[in-house]
Predicted model as a PDB file, atoms N, CA, C, CB and O in Angstrom, pLDDT in the B-factor column:
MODEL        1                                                                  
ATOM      1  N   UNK A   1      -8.250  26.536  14.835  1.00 77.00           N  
ATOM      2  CA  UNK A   1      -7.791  25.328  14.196  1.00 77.00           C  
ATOM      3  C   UNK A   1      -7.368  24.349  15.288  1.00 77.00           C  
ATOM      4  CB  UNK A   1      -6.625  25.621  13.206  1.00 77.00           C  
ATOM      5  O   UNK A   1      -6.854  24.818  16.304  1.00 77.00           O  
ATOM      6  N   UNK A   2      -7.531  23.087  15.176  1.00 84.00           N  
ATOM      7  CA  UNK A   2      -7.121  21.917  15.762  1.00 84.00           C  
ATOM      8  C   UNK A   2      -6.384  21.243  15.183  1.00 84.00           C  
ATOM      9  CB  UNK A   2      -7.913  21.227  16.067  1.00 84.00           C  
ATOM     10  O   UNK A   2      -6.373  21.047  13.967  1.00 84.00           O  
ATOM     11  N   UNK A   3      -5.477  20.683  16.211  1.00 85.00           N  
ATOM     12  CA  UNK A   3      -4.391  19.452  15.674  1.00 85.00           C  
ATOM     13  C   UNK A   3      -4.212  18.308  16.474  1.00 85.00           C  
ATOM     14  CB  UNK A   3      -2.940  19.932  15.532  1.00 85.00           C  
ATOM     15  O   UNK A   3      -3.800  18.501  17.617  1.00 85.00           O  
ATOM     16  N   UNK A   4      -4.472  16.980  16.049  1.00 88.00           N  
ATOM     17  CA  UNK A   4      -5.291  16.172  16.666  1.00 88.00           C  
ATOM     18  C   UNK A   4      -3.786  15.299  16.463  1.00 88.00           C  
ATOM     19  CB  UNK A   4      -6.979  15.741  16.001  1.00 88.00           C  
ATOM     20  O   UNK A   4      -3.601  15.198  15.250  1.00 88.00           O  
ATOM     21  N   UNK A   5      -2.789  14.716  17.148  1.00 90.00           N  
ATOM     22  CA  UNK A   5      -1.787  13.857  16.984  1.00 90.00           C  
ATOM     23  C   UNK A   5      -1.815  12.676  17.068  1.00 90.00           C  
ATOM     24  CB  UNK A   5      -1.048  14.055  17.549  1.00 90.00           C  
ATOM     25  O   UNK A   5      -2.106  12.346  18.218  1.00 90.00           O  
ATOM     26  N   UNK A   6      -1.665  11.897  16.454  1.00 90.00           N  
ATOM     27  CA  UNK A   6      -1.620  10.297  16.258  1.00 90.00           C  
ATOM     28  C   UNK A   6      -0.710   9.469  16.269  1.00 90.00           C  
ATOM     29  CB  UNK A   6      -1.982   9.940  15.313  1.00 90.00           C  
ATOM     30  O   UNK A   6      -0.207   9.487  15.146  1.00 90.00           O  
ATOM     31  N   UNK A   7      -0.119   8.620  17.018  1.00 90.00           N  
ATOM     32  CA  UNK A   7       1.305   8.022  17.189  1.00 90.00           C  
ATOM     33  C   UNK A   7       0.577   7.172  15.907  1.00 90.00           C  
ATOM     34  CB  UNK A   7       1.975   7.152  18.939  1.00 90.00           C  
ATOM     35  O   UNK A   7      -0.622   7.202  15.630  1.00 90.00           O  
ATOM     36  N   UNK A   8       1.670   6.382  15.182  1.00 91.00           N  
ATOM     37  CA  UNK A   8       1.064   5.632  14.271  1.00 91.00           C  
ATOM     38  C   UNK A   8       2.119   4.833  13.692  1.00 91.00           C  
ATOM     39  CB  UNK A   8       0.321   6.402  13.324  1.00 91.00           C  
ATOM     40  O   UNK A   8       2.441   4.965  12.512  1.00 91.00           O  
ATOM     41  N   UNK A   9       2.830   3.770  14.705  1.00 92.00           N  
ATOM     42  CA  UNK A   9       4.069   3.022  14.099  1.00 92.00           C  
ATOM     43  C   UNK A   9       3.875   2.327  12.935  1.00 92.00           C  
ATOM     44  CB  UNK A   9       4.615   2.065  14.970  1.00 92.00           C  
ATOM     45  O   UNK A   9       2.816   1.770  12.648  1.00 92.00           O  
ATOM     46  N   UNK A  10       5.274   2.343  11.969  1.00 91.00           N  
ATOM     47  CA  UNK A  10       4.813   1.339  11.082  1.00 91.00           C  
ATOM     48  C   UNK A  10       5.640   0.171  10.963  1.00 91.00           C  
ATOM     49  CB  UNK A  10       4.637   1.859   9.844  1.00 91.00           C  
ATOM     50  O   UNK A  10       6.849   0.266  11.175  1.00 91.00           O  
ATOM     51  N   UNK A  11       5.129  -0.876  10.657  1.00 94.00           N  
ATOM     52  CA  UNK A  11       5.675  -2.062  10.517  1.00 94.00           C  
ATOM     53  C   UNK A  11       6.359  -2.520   9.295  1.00 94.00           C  
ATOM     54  CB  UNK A  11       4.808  -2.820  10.772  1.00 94.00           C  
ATOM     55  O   UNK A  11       5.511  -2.363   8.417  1.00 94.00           O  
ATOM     56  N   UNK A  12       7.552  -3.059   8.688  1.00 92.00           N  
ATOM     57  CA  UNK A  12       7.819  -2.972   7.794  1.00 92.00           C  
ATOM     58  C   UNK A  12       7.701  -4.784   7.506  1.00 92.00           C  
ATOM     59  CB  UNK A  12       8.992  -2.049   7.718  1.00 92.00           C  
ATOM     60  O   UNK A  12       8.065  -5.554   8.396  1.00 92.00           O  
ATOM     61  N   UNK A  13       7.218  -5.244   6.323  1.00 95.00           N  
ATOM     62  CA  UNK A  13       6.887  -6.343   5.347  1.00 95.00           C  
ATOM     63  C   UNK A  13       8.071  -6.986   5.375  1.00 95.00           C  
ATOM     64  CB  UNK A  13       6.442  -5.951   3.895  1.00 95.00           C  
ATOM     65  O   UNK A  13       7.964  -8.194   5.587  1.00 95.00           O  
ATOM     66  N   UNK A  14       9.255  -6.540   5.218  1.00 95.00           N  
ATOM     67  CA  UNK A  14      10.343  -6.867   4.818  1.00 95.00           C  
ATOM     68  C   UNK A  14      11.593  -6.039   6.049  1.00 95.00           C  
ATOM     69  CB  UNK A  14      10.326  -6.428   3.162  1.00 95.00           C  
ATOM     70  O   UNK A  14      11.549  -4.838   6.316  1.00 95.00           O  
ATOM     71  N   UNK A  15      12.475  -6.881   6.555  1.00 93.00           N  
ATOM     72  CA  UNK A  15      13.339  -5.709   7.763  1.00 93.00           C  
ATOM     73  C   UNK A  15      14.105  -5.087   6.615  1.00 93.00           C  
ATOM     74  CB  UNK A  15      14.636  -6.495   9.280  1.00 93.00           C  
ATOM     75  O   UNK A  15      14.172  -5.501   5.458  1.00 93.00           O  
ATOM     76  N   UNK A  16      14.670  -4.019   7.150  1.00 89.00           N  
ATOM     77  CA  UNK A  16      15.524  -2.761   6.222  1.00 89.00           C  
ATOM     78  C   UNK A  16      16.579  -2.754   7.548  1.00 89.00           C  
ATOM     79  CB  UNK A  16      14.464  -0.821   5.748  1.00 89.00           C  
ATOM     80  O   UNK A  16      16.577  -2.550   8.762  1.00 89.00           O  
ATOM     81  N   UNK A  17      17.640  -3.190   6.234  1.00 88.00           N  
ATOM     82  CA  UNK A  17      19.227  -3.444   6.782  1.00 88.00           C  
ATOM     83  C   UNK A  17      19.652  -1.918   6.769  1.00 88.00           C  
ATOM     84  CB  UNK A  17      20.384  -4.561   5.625  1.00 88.00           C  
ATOM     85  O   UNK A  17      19.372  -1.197   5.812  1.00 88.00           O  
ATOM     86  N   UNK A  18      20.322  -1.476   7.845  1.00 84.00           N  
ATOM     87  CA  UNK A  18      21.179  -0.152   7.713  1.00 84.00           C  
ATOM     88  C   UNK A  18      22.581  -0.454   8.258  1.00 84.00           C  
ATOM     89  CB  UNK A  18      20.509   1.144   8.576  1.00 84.00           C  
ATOM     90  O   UNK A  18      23.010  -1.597   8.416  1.00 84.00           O  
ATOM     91  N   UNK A  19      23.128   0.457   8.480  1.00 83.00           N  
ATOM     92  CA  UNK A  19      24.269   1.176   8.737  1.00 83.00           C  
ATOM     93  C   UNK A  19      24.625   0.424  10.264  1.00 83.00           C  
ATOM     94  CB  UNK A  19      23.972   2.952   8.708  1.00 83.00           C  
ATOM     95  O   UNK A  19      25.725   0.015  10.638  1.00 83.00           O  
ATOM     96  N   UNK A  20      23.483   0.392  10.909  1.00 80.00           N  
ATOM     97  CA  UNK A  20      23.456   0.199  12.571  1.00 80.00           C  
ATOM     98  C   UNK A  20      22.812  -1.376  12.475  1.00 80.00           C  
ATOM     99  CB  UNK A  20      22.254   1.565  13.615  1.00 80.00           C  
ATOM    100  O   UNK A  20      22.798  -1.834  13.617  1.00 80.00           O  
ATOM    101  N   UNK A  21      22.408  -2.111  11.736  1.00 85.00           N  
ATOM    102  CA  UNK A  21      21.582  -2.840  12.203  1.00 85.00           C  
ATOM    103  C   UNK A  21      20.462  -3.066  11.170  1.00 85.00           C  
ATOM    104  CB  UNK A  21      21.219  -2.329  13.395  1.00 85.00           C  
ATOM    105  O   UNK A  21      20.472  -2.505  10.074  1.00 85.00           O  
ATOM    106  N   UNK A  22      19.270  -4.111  11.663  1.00 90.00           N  
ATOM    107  CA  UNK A  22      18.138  -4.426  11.132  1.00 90.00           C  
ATOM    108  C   UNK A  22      16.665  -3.610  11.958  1.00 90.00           C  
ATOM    109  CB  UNK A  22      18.190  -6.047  11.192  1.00 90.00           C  
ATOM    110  O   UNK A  22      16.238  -3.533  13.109  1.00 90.00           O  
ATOM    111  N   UNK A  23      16.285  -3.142  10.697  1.00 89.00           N  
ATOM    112  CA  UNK A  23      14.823  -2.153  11.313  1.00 89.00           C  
ATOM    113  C   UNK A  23      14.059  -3.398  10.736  1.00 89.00           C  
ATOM    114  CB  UNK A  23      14.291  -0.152  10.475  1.00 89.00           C  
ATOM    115  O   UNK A  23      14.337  -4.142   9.795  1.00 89.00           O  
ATOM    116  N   UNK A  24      12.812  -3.373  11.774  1.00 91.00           N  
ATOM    117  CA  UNK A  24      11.283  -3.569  11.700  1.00 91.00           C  
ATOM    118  C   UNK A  24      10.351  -3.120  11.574  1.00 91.00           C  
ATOM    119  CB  UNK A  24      10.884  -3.849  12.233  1.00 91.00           C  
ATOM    120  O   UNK A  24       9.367  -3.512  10.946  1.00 91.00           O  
ATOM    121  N   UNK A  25      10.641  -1.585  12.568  1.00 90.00           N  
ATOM    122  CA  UNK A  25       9.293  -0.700  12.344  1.00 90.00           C  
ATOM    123  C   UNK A  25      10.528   0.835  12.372  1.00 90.00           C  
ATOM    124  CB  UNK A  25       7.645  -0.889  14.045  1.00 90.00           C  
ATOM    125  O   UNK A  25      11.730   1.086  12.298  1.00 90.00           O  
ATOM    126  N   UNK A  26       9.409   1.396  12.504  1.00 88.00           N  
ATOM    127  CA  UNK A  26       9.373   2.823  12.207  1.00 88.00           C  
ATOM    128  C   UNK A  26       8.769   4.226  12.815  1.00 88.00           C  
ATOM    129  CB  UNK A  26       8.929   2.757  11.237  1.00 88.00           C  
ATOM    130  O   UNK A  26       8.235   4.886  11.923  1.00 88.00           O  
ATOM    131  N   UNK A  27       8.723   4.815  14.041  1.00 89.00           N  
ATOM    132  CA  UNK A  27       7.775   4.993  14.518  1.00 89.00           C  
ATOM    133  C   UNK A  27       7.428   6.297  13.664  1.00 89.00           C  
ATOM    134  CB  UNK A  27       7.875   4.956  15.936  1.00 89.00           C  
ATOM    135  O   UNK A  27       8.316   6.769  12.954  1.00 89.00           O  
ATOM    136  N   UNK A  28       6.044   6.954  13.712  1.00 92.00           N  
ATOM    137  CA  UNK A  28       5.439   7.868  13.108  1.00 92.00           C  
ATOM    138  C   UNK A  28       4.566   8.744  13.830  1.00 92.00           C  
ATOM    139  CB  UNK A  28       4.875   7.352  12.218  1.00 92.00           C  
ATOM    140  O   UNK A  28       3.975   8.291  14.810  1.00 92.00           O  
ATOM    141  N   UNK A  29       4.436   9.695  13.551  1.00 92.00           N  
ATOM    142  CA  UNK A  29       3.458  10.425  14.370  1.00 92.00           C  
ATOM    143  C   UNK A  29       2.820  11.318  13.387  1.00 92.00           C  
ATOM    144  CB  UNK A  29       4.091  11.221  15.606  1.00 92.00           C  
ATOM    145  O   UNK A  29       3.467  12.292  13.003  1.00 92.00           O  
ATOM    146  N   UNK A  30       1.532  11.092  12.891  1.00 93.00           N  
ATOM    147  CA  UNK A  30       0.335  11.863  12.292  1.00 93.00           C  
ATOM    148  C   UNK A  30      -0.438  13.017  12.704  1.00 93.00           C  
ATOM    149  CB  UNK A  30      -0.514  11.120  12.185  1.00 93.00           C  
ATOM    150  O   UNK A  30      -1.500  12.866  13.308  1.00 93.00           O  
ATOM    151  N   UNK A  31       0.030  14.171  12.414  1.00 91.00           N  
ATOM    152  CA  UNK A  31      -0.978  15.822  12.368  1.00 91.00           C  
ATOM    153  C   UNK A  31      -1.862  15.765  11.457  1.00 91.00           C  
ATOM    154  CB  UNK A  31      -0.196  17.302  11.951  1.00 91.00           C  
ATOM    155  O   UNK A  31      -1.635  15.632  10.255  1.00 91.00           O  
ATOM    156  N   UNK A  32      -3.238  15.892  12.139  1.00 90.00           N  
ATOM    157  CA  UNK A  32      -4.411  16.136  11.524  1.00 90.00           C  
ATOM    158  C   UNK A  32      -5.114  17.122  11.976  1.00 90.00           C  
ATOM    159  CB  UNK A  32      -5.116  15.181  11.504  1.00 90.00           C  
ATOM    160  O   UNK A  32      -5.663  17.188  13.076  1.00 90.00           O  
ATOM    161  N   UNK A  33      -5.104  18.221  10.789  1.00 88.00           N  
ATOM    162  CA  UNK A  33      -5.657  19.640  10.761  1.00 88.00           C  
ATOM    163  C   UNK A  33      -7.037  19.368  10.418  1.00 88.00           C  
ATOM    164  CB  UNK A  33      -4.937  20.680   9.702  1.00 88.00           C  
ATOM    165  O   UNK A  33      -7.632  18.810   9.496  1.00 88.00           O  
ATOM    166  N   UNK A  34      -7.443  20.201  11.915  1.00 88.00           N  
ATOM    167  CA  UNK A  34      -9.121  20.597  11.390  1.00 88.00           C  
ATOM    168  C   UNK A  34      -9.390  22.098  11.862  1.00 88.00           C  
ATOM    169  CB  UNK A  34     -10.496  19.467  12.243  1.00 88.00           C  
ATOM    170  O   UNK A  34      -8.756  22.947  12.489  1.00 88.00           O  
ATOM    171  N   UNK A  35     -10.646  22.008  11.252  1.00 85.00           N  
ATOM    172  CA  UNK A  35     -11.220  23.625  11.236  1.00 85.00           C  
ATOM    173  C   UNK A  35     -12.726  23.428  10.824  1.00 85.00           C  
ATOM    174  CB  UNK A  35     -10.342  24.774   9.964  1.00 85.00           C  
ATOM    175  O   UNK A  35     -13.238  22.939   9.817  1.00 85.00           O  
ATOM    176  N   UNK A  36     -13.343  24.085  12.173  1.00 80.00           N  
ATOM    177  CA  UNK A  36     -14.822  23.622  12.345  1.00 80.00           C  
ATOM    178  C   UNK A  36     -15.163  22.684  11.678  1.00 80.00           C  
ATOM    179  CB  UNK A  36     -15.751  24.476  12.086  1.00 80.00           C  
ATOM    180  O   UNK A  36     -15.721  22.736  10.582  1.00 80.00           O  
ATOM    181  N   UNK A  37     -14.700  21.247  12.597  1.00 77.00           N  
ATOM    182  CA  UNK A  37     -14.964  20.654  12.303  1.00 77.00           C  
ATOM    183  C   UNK A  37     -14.518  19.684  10.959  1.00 77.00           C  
ATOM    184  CB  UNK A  37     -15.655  21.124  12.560  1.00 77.00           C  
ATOM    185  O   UNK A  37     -14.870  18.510  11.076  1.00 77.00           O  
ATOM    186  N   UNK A  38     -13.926  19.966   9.937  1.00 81.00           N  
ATOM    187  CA  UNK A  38     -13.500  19.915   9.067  1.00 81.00           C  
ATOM    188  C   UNK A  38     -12.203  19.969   8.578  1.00 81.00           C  
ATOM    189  CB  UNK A  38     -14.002  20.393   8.785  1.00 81.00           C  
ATOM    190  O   UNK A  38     -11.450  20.932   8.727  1.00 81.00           O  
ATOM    191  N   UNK A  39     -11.839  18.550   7.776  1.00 77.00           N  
ATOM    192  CA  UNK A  39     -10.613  18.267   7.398  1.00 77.00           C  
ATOM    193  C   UNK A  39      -9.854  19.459   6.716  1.00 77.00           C  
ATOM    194  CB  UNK A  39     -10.702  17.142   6.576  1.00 77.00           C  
ATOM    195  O   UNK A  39     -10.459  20.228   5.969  1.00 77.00           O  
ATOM    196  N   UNK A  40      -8.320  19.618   7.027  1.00 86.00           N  
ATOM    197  CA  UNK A  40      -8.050  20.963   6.446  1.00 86.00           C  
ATOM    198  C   UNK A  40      -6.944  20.156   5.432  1.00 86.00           C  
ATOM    199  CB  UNK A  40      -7.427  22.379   7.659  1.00 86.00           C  
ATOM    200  O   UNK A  40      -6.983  20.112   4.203  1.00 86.00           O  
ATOM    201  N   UNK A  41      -5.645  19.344   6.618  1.00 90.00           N  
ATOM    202  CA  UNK A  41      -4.912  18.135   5.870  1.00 90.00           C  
ATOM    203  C   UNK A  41      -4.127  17.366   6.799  1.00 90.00           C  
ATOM    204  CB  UNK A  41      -3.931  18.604   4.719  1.00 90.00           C  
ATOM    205  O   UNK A  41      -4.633  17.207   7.910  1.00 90.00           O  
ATOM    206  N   UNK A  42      -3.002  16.855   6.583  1.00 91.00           N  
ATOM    207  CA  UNK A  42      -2.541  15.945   7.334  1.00 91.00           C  
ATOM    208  C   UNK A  42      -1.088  15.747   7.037  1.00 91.00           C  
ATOM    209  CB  UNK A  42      -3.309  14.819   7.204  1.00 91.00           C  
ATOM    210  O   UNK A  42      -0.676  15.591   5.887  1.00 91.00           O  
ATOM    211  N   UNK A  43      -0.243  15.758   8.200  1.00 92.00           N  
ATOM    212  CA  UNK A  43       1.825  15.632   8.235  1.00 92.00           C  
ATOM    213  C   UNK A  43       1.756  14.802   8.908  1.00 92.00           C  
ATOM    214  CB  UNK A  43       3.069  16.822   8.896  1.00 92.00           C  
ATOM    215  O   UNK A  43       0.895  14.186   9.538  1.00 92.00           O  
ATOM    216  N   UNK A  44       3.351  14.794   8.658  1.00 92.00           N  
ATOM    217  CA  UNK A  44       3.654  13.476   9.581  1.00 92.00           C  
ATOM    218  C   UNK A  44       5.037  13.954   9.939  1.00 92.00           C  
ATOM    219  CB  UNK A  44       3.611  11.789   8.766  1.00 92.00           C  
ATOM    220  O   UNK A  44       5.742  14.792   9.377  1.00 92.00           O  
ATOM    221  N   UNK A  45       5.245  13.246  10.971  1.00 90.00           N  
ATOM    222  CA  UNK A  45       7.099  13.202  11.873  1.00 90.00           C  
ATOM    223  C   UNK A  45       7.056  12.166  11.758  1.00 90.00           C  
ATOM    224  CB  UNK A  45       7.627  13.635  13.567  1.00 90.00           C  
ATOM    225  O   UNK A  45       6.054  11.461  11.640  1.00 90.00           O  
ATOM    226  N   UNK A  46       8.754  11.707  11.778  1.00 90.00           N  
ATOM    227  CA  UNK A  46       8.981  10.274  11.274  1.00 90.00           C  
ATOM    228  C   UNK A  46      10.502  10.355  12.005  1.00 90.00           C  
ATOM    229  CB  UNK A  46       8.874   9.960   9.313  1.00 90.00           C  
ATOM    230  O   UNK A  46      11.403  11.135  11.696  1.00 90.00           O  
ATOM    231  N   UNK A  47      10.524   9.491  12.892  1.00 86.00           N  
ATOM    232  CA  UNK A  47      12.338   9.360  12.927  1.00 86.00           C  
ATOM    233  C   UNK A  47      12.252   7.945  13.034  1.00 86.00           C  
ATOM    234  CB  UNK A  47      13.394  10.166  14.392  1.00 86.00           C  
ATOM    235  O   UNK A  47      11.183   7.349  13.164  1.00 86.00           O  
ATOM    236  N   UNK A  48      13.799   7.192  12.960  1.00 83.00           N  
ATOM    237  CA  UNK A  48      14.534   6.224  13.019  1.00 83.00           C  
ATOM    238  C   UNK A  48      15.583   6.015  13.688  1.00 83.00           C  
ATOM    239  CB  UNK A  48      14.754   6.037  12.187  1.00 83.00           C  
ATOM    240  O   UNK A  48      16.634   6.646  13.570  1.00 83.00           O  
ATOM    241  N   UNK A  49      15.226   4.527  14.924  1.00 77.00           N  
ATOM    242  CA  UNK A  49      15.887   5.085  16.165  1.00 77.00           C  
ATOM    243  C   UNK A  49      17.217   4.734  15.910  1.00 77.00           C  
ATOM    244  CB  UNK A  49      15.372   4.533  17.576  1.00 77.00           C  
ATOM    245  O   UNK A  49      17.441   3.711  15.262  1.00 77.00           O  
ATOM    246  N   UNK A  50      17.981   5.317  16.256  1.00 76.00           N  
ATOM    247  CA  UNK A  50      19.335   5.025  16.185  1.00 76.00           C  
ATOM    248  C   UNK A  50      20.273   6.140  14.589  1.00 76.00           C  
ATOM    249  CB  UNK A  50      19.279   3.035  15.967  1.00 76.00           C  
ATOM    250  O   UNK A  50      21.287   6.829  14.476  1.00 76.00           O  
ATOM    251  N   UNK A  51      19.148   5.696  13.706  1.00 80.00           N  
ATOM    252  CA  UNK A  51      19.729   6.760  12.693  1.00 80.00           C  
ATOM    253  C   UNK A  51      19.469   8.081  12.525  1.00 80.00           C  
ATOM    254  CB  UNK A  51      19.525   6.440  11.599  1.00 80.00           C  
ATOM    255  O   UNK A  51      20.233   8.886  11.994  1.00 80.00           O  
ATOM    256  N   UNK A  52      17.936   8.408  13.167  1.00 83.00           N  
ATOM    257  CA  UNK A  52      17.956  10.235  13.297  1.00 83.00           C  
ATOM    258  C   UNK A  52      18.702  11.239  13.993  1.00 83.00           C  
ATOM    259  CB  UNK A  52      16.900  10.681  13.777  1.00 83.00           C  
ATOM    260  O   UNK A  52      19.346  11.162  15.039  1.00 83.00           O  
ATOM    261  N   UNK A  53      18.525  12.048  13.335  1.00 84.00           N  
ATOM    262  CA  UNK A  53      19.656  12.924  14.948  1.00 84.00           C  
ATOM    263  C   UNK A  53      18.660  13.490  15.739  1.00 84.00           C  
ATOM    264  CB  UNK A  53      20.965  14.573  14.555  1.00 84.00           C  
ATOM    265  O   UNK A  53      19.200  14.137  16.637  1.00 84.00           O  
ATOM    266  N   UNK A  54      17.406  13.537  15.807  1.00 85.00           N  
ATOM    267  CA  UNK A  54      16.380  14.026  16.477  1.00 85.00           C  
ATOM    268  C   UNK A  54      16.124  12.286  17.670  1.00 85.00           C  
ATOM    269  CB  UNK A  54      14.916  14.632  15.101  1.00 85.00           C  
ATOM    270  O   UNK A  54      16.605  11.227  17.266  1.00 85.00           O  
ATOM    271  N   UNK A  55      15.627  12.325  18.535  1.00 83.00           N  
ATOM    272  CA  UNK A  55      14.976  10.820  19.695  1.00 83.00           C  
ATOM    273  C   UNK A  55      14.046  11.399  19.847  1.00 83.00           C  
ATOM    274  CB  UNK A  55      15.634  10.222  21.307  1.00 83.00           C  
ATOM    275  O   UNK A  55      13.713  12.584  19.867  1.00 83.00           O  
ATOM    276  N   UNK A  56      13.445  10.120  20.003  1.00 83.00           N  
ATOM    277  CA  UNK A  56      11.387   9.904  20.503  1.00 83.00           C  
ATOM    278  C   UNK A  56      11.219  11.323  21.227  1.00 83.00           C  
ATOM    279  CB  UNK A  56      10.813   8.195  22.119  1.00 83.00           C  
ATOM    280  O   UNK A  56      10.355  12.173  21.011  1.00 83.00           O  
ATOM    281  N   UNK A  57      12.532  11.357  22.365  1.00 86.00           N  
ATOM    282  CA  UNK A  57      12.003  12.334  23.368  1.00 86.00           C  
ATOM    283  C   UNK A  57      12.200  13.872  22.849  1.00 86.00           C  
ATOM    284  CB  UNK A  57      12.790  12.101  24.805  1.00 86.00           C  
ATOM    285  O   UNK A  57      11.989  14.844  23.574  1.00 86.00           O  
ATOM    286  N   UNK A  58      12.674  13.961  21.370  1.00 87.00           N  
ATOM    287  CA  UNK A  58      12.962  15.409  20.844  1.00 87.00           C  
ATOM    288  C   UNK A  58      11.241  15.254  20.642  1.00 87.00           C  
ATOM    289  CB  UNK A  58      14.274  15.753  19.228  1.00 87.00           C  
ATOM    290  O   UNK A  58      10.435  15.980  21.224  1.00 87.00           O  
ATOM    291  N   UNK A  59      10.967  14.435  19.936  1.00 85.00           N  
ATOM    292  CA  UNK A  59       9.498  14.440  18.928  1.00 85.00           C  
ATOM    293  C   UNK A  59       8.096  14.448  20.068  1.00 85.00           C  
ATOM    294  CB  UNK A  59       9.414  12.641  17.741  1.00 85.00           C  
ATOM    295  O   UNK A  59       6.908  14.492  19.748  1.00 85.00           O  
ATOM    296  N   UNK A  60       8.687  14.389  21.488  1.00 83.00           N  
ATOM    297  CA  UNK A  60       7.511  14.215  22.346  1.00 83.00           C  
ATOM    298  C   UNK A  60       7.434  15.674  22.890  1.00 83.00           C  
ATOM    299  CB  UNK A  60       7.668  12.992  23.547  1.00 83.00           C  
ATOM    300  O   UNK A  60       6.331  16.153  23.156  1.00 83.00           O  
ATOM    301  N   UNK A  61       8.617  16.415  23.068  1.00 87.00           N  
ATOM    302  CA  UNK A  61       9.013  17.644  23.578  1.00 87.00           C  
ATOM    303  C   UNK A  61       8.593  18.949  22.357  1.00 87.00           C  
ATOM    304  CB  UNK A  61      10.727  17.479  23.926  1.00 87.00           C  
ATOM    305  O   UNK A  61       8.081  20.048  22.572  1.00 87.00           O  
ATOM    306  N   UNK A  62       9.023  18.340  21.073  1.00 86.00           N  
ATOM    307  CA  UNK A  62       8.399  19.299  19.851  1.00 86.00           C  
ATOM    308  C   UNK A  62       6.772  19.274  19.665  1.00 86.00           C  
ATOM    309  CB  UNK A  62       9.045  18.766  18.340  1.00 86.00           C  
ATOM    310  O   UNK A  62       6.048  20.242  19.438  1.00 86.00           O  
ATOM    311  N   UNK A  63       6.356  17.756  19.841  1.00 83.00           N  
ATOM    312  CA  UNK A  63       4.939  18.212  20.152  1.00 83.00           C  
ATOM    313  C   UNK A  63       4.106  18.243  21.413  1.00 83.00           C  
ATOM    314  CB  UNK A  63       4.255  17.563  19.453  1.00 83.00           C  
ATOM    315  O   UNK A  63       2.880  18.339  21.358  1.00 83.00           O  
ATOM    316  N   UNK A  64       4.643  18.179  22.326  1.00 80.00           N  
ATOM    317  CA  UNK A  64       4.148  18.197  23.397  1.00 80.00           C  
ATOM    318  C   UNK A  64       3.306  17.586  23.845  1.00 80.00           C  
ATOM    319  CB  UNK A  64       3.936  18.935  23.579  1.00 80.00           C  
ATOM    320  O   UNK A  64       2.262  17.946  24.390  1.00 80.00           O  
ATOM    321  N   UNK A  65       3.918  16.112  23.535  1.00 70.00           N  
ATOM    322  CA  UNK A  65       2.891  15.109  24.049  1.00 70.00           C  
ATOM    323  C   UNK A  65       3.682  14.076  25.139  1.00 70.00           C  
ATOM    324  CB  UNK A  65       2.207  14.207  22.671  1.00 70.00           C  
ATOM    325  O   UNK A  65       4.905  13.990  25.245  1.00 70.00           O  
ATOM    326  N   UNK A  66       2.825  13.424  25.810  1.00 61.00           N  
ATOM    327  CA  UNK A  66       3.740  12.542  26.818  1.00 61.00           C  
ATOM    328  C   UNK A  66       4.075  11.312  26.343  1.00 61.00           C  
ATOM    329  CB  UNK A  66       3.112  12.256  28.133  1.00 61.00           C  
ATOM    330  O   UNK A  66       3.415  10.775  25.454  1.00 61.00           O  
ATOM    331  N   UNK A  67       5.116  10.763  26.885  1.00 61.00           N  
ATOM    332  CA  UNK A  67       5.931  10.001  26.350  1.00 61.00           C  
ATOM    333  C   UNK A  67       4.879   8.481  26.589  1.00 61.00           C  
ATOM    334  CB  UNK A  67       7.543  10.176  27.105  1.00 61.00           C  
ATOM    335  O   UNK A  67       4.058   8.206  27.465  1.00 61.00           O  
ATOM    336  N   UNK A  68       5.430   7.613  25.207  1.00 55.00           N  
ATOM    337  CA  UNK A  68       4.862   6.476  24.764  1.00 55.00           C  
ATOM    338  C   UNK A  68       4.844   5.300  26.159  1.00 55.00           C  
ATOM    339  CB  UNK A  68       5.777   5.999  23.380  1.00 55.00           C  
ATOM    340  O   UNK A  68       5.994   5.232  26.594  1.00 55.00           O  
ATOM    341  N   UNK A  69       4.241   4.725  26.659  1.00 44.00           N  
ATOM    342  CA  UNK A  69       3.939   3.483  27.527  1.00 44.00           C  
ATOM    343  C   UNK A  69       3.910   2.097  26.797  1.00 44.00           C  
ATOM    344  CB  UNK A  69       2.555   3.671  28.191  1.00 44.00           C  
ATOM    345  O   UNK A  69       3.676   1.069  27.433  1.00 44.00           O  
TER     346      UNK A  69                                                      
ENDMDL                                                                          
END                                                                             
């Protein structure tokens, strides 16, 4: 099986007022399962900076990818 990771920020239409402040985006990161070749399905990780208790650099270290440029 393969898992193919996709950073995939999202932008929000409207900012979302919190606790800390005004959000814009959102960052995301997309798992896409395959198997020969073939779609199996698809997750996602999602944090929010300042309000998750997990940072970018937990989500780069859990999947083991290098950090965003």
């Amino acid at each position: 099986m393969d898992i193919e990771i996709c950073h995939h920020p999202l932008f929000f239409k409207q900012p979302s007022g919190t606790s800390r402040g005004t959000l814009w985006t959102k960052d995301s990161w997309l798992l896409i399962s395959k198997e020969e070749q073939q779609f199996n399905g698809v997750g996602e990780v999602s944090i929010i900076s300042g309000l998750s208790k997990e940072s970018e650099s937990d989500v780069h270290k859990s999947l083991e990818i290098s950090p965003l440029t």
